[in-house]
N, C-alpha and C positions, 0 to 999 in steps of 0.2 A: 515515922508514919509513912504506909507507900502512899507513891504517888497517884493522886489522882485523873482521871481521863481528862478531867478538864482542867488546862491551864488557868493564866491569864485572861480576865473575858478584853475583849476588842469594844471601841466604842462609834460602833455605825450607827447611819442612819437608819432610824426603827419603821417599823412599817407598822402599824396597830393592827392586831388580830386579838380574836376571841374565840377564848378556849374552854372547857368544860372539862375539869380531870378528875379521874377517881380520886376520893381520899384520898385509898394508899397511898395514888402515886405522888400528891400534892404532900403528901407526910415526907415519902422518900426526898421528894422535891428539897424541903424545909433541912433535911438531917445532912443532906450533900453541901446545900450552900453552909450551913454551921461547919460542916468539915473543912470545907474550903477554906471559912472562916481563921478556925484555928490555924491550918497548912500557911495561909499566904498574911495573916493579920490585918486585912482589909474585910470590911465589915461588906458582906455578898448577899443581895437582893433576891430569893430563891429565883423567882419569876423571870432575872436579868438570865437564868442558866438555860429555860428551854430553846431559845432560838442557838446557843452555840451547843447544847446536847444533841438535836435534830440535827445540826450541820454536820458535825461530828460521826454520827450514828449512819448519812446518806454516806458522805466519804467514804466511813467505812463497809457500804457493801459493795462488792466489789463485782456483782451481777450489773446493780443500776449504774456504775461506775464506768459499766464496758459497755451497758448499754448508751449511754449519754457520750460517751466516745466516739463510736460507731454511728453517732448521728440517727437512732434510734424514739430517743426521744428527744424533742425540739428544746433548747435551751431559753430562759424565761425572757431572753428578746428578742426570741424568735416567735414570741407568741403562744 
């Protein structure tokens, strides 16, 4: 099986937020943690994967990456 983008999830403190997702993307949601499932044999909470997909997905752009470098946009304890 390849590998998937998301590892290991990490177990931080949550922050509570409410979200509203398309279907689809709640379907896709459901089909990733099942794959992760079988990949890692620990039983994955679809819901547990949007905050480490989001984290994931900022990293990877590498605009907001150079902008948040560059002291462009204020970092979350900077306010």
């Amino acid at each position: 099986m390849p590998k998937l983008k998301l590892g290991k999830l990490t177990d931080d403190k949550p922050i509570k937020v409410t979200v509203e997702l398309p279907a689809a993307v709640h379907r896709d949601l459901i089909l990733y943690a099942e794959a992760l499932t079988r990949a890692g044999g620990q039983l994955i909470d679809p819901t547990k994967l949007i905050a480490p997909m989001l984290a994931r997905f900022m990293a990877s752009d590498r605009v907001f990456s150079k902008l948040k470098r560059e002291g462009h946009i204020p970092t979350a304890d900077e306010g």
